[in-house]
N, C-alpha and C positions, 0 to 999 in steps of 0.2 A: 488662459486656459482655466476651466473651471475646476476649482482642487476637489474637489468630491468625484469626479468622474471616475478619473486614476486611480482612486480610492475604491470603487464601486468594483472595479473591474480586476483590479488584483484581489481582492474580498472571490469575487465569483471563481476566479482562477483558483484559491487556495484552497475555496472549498471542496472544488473539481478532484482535484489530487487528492485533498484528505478522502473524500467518499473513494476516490479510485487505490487508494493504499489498503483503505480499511476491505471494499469489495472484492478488489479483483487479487490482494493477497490473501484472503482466504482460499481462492480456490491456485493462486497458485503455489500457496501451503500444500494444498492435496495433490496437487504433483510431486510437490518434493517429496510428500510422505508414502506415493504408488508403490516403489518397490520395496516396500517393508510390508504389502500387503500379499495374500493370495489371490488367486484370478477370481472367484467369485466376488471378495472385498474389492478388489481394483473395478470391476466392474460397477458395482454401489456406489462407491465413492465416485467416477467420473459419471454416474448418475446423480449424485446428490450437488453436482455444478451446473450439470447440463440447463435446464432451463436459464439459470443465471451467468454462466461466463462470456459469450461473447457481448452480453449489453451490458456489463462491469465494466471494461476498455472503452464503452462511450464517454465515461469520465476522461479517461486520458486524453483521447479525439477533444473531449471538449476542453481543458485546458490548455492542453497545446496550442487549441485554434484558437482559446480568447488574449494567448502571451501574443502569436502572431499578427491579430489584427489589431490590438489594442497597446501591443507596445513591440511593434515591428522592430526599433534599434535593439532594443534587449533579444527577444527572437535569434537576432543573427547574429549576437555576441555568443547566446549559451549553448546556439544548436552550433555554431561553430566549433565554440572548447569542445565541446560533448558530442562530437562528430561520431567519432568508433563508439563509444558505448550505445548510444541509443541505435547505432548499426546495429551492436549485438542484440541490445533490447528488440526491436523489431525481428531478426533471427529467431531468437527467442522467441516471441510470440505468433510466425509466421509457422514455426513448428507445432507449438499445441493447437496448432487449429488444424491445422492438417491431422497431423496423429487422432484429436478428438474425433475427425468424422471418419476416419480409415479402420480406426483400429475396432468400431461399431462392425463394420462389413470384412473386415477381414477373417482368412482363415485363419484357425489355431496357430498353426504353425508361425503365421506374420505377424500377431498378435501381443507379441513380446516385443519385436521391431518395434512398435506403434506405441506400446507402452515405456520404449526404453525414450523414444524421442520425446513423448509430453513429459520423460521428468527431465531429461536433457533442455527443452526448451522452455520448462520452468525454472531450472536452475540459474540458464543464461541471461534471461527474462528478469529474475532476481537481482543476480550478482552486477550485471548492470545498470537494475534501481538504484543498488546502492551506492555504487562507483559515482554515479551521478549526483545522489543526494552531498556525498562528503565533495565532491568539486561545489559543485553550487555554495556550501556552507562554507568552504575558504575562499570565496570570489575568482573561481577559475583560473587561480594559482599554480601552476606546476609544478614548486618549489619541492624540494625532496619528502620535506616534515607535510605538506600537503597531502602530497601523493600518497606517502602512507597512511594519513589520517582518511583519506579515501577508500584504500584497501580496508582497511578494518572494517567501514562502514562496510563496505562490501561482502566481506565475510560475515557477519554478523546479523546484516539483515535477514538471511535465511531464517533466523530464529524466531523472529515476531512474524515471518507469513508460516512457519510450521506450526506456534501456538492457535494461530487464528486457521489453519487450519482443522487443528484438532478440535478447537472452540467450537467450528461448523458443525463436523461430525457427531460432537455431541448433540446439537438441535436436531440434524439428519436421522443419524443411524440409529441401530437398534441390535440387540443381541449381540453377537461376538465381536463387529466391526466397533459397537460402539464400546465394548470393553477394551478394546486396543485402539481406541483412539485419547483411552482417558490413560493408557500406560504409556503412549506416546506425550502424552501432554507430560505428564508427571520425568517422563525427560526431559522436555525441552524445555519446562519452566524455569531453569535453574540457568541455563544459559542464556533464556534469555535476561534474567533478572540480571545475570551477569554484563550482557550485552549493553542493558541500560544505562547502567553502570559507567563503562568504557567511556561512550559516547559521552556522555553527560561529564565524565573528568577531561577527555581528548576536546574537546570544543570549544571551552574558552581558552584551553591552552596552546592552541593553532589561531585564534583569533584575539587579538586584542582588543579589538572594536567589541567584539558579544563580551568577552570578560569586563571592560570598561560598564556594560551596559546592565550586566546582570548584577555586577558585586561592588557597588556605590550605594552609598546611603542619599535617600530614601528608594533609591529604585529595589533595591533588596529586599526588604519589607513587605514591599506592595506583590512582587513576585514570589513570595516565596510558598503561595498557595499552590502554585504549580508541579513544584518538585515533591508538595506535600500533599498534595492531590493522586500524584504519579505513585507515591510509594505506599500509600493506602489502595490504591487500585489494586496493585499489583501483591501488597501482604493478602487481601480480598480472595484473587486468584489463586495465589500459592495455597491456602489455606484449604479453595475449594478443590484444586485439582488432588492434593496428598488425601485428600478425606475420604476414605475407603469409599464403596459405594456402588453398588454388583448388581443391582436395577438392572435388568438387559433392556427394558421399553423408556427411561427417564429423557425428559426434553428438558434440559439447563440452558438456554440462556446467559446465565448469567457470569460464565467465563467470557463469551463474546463482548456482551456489555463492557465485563472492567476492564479488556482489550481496548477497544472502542473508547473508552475514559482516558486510554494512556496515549494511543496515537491522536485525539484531542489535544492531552496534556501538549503531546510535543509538536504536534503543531500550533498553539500560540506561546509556545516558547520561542519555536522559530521563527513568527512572522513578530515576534517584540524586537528575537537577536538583526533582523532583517531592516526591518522598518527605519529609514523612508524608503533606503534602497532595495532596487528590484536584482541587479545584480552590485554586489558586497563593495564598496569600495571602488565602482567604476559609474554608476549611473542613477538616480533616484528613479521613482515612480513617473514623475512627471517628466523631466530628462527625455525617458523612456518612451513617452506617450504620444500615441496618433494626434494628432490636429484635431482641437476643441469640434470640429465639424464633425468629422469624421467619428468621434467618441459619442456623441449625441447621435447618429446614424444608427449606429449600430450597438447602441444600449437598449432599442427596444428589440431588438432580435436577443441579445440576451436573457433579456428579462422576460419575452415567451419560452426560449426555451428551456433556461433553467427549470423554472418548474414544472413544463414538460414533461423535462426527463426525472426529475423528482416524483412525481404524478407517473408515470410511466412504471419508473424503477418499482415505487409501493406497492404499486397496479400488481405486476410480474411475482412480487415476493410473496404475497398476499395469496393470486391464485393457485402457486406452486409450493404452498406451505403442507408443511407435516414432513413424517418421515420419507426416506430417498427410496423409490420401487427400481425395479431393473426398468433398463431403459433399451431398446428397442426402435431403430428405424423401421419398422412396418415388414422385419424380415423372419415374425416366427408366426 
């Protein structure tokens, strides 16, 4: 088998998921943050997704589909462990797509219904990334100390898609919406700073293998730009979100950005704690992998469409830039 293939194609897979963490949790941040808004806010804010959420989930689509074809064994090991959450996760997202197009056409009266389910089906959508993340991260272990290192991740993710929520609204909104999304941030910076935190002590202490890998000399060293990359990002953030600042028209940027710097950060922390294996302790990359033919087949479909959708995605963001106006089916 040619070792760069396996190589090429969990590369395209991780990057899938990082784009699809950083994209599609910002907006399912602004579900979790809906009911702390008023009706006129709630309506801005699922305008300020509207152009971009359902083509955010073609990252998902596409990493899932490159685990499946390019490493079919691993495929039916994780979608197995992670049978019931990625149930819920799909729940979950079979709900905000519904509510996003009902709740546009619906009367006053239903219009609560519609908004209670897109933060009900962000929350499940959420809580089920994370439940997933922390199984993946102790090799689909069900062991007690697992399971709860699962849970935590699961409670806790909410916090980095709220930030990156609030991150959004600041580029989107304007006047009062974006004043309460920079009060909401200035709450949730702190848990998530906390959250970091957690994870970052809980992970080598469920895994021997990542501890082994992270805190041996010289690999320490070499690594330790990561953790110190992460905590500058994020003193960056904290700094900017506490820093008063009553502008009702400003476009910041640059909370998203040091967001954007830190789920980077952790994701090549996780694919160093990973690496060769594709699932922790049961299968390498190559293990794992389609038949040298078959990888070569189907590398140049990768390789159009990644940047397709890259090319696509700039496209979309590019024409639906500026701030978020009401949005509208064609019904006023």
């Amino acid at each position: 088998m040619d070792f760069w293939l396996p190589i090429f194609f969990v590369g395209a897979m991780g990057l899938a998921m990082l784009i699809y963490v950083v994209l599609d949790g910002y907006d399912l941040g602004i579900g979790l943050l809906l009911p702390m808004a008023d009706d006129e806010q709630k309506d801005l804010m699922i305008a300020s997704i509207g152009p971009f959420w359902d083509a955010n989930e073609t990252w998902l689509v596409l990493g899932i589909g490159v685990l499946l074809i390019a490493f079919p064994a691993a495929h039916g090991v994780i979608l197995t462990a992670l049978y019931l959450p990625v149930g819920v996760m799909l729940v979950g997202l079979i709900l905000r797509g519904v509510a996003f197009d009902f709740r546009v056409k619906a009367v006053p009266k239903q219009k609560d219904l519609w908004n209670t389910l897109f933060f009900v089906g962000s929350l499940l959508a959420t809580l089920a990334q994370g439940w997933m993340l922390g199984s993946y991260i102790t090799g689909l272990d069900g062991s007690l100390i697992n399971t709860l290192f699962s849970l935590l991740i699961a409670l806790t993710l909410p916090s980095l898609y709220v930030m990156l929520g609030c991150a959004w609204l600041m580029i989107k909104a304007e006047g009062p919406l974006l004043a309460l999304a920079r009060d909401w941030a200035k709450a949730a910076i702190v848990p998530m700073g906390v959250t970091l935190l957690l994870i970052s002590i809980a992970t080598p202490m469920v895994s021997t293998r990542i501890a082994d890998k992270w805190f041996t000399l010289p690999q320490f060293l070499y690594l330790l730009p990561i953790p110190l990359v992460t905590g500058l990002a994020y003193a960056f953030i904290l700094k900017k979100v506490l820093r008063a600042n009553t502008s009702p028209k400003d476009t910041d940027y640059s909370v998203f950005a040091g967001l954007v710097i830190i789920c980077l950060m952790a994701a090549l922390g996780l694919s160093y704690s990973l690496f060769p294996d594709i699932v922790i302790g049961q299968m390498t990359l190559w293990e794992a992998a389609s038949a040298n033919e078959s990888l070569l087949f189907i590398f140049w479909g990768v390789a159009i469409t990644l940047p397709a959708i890259i090319g696509y995605t700039v496209f979309v963001y590019k024409v639906f830039g500026g701030k978020a106006g009401k949005m509208s089916y064609g019904l006023d």
